[in-house]
MARKOLDO-400720 format. One record per residue (C-alpha): residue in three letters; x, z, y. Coordinates in steps of 0.25 Angstrom, whole numbers, plus 5000, padded with zeros to 4 digits. Last residue first. Example, Ala and Ser with C-alpha at 12.3 -4.5 7.8 and 13.67 -1.06 7.14 Angstrom:
<sites>
ser505550294996 ala504950314982 
</sites>
This chain:
<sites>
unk492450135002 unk491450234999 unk490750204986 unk491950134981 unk492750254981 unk492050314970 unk493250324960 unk492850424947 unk494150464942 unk494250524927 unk495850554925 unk496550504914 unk497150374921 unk497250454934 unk498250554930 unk499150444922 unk499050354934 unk499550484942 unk500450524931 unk501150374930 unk501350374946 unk501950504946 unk502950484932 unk503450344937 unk504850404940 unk504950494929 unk504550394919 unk505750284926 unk506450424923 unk506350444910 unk506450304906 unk507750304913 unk508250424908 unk507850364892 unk508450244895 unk509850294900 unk509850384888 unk509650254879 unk510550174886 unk511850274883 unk511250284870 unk511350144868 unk510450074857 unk510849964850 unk510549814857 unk510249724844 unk510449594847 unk509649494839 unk509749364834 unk508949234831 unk507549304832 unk506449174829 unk505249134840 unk504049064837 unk503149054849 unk501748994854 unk501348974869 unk501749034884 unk501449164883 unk501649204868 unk500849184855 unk501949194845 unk502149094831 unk502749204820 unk504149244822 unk505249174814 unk506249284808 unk507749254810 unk507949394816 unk506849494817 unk505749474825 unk505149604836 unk506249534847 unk505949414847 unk504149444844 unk504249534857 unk504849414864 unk503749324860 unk502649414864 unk503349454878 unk503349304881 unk503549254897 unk503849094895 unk505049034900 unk505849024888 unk505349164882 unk505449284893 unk505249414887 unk505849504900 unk506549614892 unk506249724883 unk506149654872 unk507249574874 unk507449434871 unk508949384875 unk509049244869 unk507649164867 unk508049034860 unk507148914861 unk506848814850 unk506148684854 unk504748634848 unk504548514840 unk503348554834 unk504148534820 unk505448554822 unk505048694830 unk504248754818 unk505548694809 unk506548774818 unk505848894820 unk505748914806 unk504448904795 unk503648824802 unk502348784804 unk501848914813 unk502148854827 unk500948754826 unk500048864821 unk500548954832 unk500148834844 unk498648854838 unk498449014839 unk499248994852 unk498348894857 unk497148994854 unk497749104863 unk498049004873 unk496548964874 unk496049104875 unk497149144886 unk496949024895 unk495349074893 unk495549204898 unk496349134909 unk495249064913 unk494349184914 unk492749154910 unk492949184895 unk493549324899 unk492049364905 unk491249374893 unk492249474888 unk492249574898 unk493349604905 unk493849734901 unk493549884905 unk492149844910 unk491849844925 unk492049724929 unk491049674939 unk490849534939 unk490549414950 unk490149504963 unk489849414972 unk490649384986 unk490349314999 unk491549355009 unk491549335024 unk492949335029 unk493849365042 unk494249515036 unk493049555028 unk491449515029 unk490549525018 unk489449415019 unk488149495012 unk487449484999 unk488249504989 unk488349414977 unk487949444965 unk488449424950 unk488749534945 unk487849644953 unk488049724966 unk487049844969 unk488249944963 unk489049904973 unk490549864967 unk490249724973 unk489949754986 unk490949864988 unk491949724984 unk491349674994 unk491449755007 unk492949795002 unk493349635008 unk494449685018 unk495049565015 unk494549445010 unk495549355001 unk495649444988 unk494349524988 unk494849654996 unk494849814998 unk494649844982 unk494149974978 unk493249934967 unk493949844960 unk493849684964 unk494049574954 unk494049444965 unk493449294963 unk493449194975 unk492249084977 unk492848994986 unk492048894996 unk491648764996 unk490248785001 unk489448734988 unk490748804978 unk490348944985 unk488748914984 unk488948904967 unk489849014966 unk489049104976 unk487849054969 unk488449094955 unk488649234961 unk487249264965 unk486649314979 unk486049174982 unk487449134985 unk486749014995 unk486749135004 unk488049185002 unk488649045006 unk487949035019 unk488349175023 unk489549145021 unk489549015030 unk488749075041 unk490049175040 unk491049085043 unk490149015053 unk490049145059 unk491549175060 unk491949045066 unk490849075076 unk491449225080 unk492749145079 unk493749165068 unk495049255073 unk496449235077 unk496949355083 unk497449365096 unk498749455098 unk499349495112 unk500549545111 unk501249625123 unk502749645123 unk503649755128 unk505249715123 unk506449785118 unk507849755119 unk508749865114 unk509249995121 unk510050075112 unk509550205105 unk509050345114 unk509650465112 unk509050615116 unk507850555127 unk507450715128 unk505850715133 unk505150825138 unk503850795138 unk502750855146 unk501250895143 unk499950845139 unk499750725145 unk501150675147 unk502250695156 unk503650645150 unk504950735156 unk506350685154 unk507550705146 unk508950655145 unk510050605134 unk509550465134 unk509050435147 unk507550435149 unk506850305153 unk506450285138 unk505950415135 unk505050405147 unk504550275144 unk504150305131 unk503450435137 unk502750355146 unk502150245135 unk501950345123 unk503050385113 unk503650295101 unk503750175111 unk505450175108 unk505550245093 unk505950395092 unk507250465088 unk507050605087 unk505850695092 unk506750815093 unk506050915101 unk506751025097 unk506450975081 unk505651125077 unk505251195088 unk505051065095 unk504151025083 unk503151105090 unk502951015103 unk502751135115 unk504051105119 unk504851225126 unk505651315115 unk506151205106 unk506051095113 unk507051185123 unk507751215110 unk508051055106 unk508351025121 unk509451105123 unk510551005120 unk510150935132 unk510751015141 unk510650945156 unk509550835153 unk508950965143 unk508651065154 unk508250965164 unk507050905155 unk506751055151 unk506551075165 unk505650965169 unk504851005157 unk504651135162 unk504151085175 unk503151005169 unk502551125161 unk502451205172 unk501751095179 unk500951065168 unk500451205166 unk501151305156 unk500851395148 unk501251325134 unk499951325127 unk499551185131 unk498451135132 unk498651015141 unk498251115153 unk499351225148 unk500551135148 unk501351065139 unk502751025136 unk503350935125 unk504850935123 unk505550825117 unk506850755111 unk507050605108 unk507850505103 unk507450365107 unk507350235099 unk507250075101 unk507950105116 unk507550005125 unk508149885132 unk506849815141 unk505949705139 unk504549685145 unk503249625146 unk503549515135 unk502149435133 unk501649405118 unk500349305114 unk499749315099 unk498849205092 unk498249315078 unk498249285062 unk499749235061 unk500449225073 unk499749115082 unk500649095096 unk500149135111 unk500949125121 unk502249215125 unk502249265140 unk503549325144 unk503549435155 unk504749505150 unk505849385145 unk505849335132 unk506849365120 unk506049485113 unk504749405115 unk505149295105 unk505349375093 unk503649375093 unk503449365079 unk503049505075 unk503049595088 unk504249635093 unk504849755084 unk506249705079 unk506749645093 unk506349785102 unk504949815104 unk504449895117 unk502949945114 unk501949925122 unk500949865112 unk499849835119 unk498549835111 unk498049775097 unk496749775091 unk496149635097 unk497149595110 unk496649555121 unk496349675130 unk497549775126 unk498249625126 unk497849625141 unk498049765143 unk499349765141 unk499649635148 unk499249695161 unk499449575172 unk498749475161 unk499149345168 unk499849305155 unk499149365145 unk497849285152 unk498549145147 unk498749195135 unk497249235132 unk496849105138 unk497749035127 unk497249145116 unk495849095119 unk496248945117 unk496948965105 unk495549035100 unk494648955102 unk495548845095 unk495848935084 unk494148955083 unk494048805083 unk494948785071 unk494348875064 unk494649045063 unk494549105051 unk493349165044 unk493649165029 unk492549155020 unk492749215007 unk491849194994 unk491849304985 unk491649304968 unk491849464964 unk492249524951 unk492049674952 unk493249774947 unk493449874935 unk494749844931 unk494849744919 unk495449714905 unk495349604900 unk496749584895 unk496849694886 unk495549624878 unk496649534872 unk496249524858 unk494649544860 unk494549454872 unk495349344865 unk494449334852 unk493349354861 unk493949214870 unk493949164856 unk492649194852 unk492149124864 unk492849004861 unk494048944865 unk494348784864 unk495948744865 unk496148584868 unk495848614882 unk497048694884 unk497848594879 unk498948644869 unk500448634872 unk500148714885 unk500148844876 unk501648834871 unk502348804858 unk503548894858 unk504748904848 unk505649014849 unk507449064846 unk507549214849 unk508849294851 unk508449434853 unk508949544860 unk508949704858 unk508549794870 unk507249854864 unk508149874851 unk508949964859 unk508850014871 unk507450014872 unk507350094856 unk508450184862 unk507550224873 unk506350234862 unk507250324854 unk507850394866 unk506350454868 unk505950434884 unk505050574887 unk504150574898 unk503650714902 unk504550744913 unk503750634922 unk502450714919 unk502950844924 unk503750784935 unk502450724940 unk501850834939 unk502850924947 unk503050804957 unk501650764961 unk501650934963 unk502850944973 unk501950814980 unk500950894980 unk501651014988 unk502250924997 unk501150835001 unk500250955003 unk501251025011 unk501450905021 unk499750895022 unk499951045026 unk500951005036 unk500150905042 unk498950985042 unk499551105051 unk500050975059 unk498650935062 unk498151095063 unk499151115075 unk500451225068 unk500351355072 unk499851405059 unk501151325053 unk502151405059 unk502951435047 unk502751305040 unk503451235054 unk504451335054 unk504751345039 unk505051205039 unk505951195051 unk506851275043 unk507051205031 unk507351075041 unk507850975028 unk509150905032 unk509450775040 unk510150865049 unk509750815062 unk508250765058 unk508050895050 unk507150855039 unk505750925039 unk504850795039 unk505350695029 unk505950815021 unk504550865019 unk504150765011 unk505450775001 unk504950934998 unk506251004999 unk506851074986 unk507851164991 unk507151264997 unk506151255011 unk504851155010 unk505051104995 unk505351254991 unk504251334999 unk503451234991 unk503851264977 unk503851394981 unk502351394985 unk502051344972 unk501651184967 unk500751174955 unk500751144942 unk499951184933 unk499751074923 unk498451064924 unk498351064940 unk499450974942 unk498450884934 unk497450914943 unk498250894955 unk498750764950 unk497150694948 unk496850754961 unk497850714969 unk498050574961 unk496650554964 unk496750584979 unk497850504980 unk497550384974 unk496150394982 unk496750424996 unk497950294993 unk496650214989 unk495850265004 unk496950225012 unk497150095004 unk495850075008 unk496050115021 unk497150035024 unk496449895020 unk495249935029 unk496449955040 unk496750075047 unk497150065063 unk497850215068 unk499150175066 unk500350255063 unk500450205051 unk500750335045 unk499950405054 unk498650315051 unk498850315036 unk498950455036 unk497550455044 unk497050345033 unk497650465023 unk496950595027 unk495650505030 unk495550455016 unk495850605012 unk494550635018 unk493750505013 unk494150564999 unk493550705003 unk492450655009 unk491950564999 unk492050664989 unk493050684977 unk492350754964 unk493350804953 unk492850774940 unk494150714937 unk494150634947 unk492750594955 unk492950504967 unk492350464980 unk491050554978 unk489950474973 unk488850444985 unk487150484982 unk487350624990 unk488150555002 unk489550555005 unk489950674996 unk490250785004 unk491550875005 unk492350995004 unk493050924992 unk493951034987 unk495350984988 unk496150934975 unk497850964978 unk498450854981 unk499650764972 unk500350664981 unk500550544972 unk499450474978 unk500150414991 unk501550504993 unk501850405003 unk500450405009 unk500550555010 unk501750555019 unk501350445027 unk500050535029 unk501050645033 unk501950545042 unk501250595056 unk500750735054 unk502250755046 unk502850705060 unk502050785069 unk502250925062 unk503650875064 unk503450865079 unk503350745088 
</sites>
């Protein structure tokens, strides 16, 4: 409830924002390897990071996750994009503290005294010190909470430290940052160079023979010209490290029996809904991973696709109906006029046998809230120092028990119902385990129509023999693989089925089309694994069996030769690299445009407009060659034949409008070049940072 509470809660939302350009100060790892023979998870820069410390920070972010989300269920999928968001940041910690390091930069204490009490605010701590009545930044309240730090719990001792951390790095991210961003200098030549003959235009007339004019099949390619290719365009092979896999998925999915089955369940199901004198604990008992929601919703929060329930009456029955991957039923138990919102203030009273350091019992305690609540229903102006000098929550020193505005079901059943049967403008007393609250109802928003529903959701799943068949029939398959990858080709076409191809790096989650398929693609980086095989187990992911073989693995900077010849675009490229050789011989008879264009009787098209810097659009065709050649080719000359995207050109410059350069352009290019550099100087240092860097990723050893 307190502010303490508020920078626990939102902290890791914090972090998550400033994702892995917060820069961190390099801990001692204090820990373990995993086991004598394991890597540690990374090595950067001859740093060693251990298991335990990468799985520590893992932890600091999946909680974070957890809070932010405010659930408490993490996905696979969640944690490994936990665990990315962990290794980008440690690595950019690391990388950007020791650069910081070299340059000597650091951040002083009044540098930090400055960003938490002069004029220069930290904008994180804004979001958690601002005055909610003022709008303005609480100084003040500051120094209270720093000065009585020792007396703060050790959970929201860490909270505030974590708050420092974020601050004081993020003052650091913004010093080297600044450094590098101030370093880029735009020369008003080169600006006046853009302004000017860059934005010049040309008025082109072209003659074209296109590839399709020659039949694919006419054109032979031999080895030496796929080399020929190779060698001249060996930018275009180039590869990631990643393993090639073939895979078969089998889908379990429900048959026609199975929906059947399972039509006729959900009937019986409906039918015990509606004599189910607790309907609670019936979808409590029904329900696979979900329980009564007893939330009030008003129009905009009813559950997706049930409009309907807000215009029944309370005791309605709705039966079932498929929505996407589940049959769902509804019932209205009530419908009442509500508040959305309520404006609170509180005062939380202990006593000695909840632990309590107050000296007081219960009864003492009661009787004392019982006062308080008559206190402030006769002057409730008086509430704030009451808070103040009686609540036993700390932020009531610091809010006077303020706990602002506050969504309809925010609290706990009773207390909901308290608030909600207390008159705006009084107070009442709330009983709970530990003590006694008392509760100010300040304002309260309009009544609008809300209503209590129960869901009861029943997915649609294969049968346990639906599921048997499906594996029998992967099994089946694998056997007759015989362990090698032509046998999974050969067996595949035998059963009917579809042998998918993936590239997959190291760290991938997912084959596309299974899933949660990591389990495989740990299988084929493993050491053991050879080109060529096929594992020797059924991998199972969400609703699928997977047979898989690992076809290549890539490890070379570019492809390598004896591959290209088995890639059909490859091939397309070859061909059409020899068609232009051919279709340029036809365009070179000719001394004009005019005479080449007589005799292949071809038709002459003007390009007006051609920029250099601008969209390079010829006809209908996209050809950055051909308009380089426009505006590179002095006027009246006639260009030699041009191998471009869609066949061969010829092209002559008609005109030319020279665009001089304007200073006034020129100054505004060179602000603006500076600051698109400015903007992007952070992301451009950390790939910067991590491009020279010597980074040994083990990951795949532990996840």
């Amino acid at each position: 409830m307190a502010i303490i509470g508020k920078i626990r809660k939102h902290a890791g939302l914090a972090v998550a924002l400033i994702g892995i350009a917060i820069i961190g100060f390099v801990v001692q790892d204090a820990f373990g390897r995993r086991g004598q023979n394991a890597p540690p998870v990374a090595v950067i820069n001859g740093e060693t990071v251990s298991y335990n410390r990468f799985s520590a920070d893992v932890d600091q972010l999946t909680e974070q996750y957890k809070r932010a989300q405010g659930d408490e269920k993490v996905t696979e999928e969640d944690m490994n994009q936990i665990r990315n968001m962990a290794w980008q940041r440690m690595v950019s910690d690391m990388l950007l503290g020791e650069a910081c390091q070299e340059a000597g930069m650091q951040v002083t204490t009044a540098e930090m005294n400055d960003m938490y009490y002069g004029k220069f605010i930290s904008p994180y701590l804004y979001q958690y010190f601002t005055n909610p009545q003022t709008g303005l930044y609480d100084r003040q309240q500051v120094m209270n909470i720093i000065g009585n730090f020792n007396q703060l719990s050790d959970q929201d001792k860490a909270a505030l430290s974590e708050l420092e951390r974020i601050v004081k790095n993020e003052r650091l991210k913004e010093k080297y940052n600044n450094l590098a961003a101030k370093s880029f200098y735009m020369p008003k030549t080169l600006a006046a160079f853009q302004s000017g003959p860059l934005a010049s235009t040309s008025t082109a007339r072209w003659i074209m023979l296109p590839y399709s004019g020659i039949e694919d099949d006419d054109v032979q390619v031999s080895k030496g010209d796929y080399k020929k290719f190779y060698d001249e365009n060996k930018f275009r092979f180039r590869q990631n490290k990643s393993r090639s896999l073939d895979y078969v998925v089998f889908d379990v999915t429900p048959t026609a029996q199975d929906m059947a089955d399972l039509e006729k369940h959900v009937a019986q199901l409906y039918e015990e809904f509606q004599n189910e004198t607790s309907v609670p604990d019936f979808v409590n008992a029904v329900t696979s991973g979900q329980r009564f929601d007893s939330l009030y919703r008003n129009q905009s929060e009813i559950f997706p696709g049930w409009d309907t329930l807000f215009h029944a009456k309370a005791g309605t029955f709705f039966a079932p109906r498929r929505m996407g991957r589940s049959f769902q039923m509804a019932a209205l138990l009530d419908v009442q006029m509500r508040p959305d919102s309520i404006h609170l203030n509180h005062i939380f009273l202990s006593y000695t046998e909840a632990g309590s350091q107050s000296g007081r019992d219960k009864e003492q305690s009661r009787r004392l809230a019982d006062s308080l609540k008559d206190v402030i229903n006769a002057h409730a102006d008086m509430f704030a120092s009451l808070a103040a000098t009686y609540s036993e929550d700390p932020s009531a020193r610091q809010n006077g028990g303020d706990l602002g505005w506050q969504r309809d079901g925010y609290f706990v059943g009773y207390m909901n119902r308290a608030i909600l049967n207390t008159p705006a403008g009084t107070a009442t007393v709330v009983e709970a385990p530990a003590g006694f609250h008392v509760i100010h109802v300040a304002e309260k928003t309009k009544p609008v129509k809300k209503v209590l529903a129960a869901l009861v959701n029943v997915p649609i799943e294969p049968s346990a023999a639906t599921t048997k068949a499906m594996y029998t029939r992967a099994n089946q398959l694998l056997g007759q693989c015989k362990g090698k990858i032509a046998g999974l080709d050969s067996a595949a076409r035998k059963m009917g089925v579809q042998v998918r191809q993936a590239a997959v790096t190291e760290l991938e989650s997912n084959l596309p089309g299974a899933n949660g398929s990591r389990e495989v693609i740990r299988w084929a980086y493993n050491q053991d694994t050879k080109e060529g095989n096929v594992a020797d187990q059924i991998f199972e992911t969400e609703n699928r069996y997977v047979i898989a073989a690992l076809r290549s693995i890539n490890e070379d900077e570019y492809i390598p030769f004896d591959r290209i010849t088995k890639i059909p675009q490859v091939e397309q490229l070859v061909k059409q690299e020899k068609k232009g050789k051919e279709l340029a011989k036809r365009l070179s008879a000719g001394n004009s445009i005019e005479e080449i264009a007589a005799s292949l009787e071809l038709r002459i098209d003007t390009a007006f407009g051609i920029r250099l810097n601008s969209y390079p659009m010829i006809g209908n065709s996209y050809e950055p060659k051909i308009t380089g050649q426009i505006c590179g080719l002095e006027k009246g000359v006639l260009s030699r034949p041009i191998e471009g995207n869609a066949g061969v050109y010829r092209v002559v410059v008609d005109d030319v409008l020279s665009a001089p350069a304007d200073p006034v352009q020129v100054a505004n290019m060179v602000r603006g070049m500076q600051m698109q550099y400015r903007q992007s100087a952070g992301s451009l240092v950390s790939s910067a940072l991590e491009d020279i860097a010597e980074i040994e990723d083990n990951r795949e050893f532990y996840f």
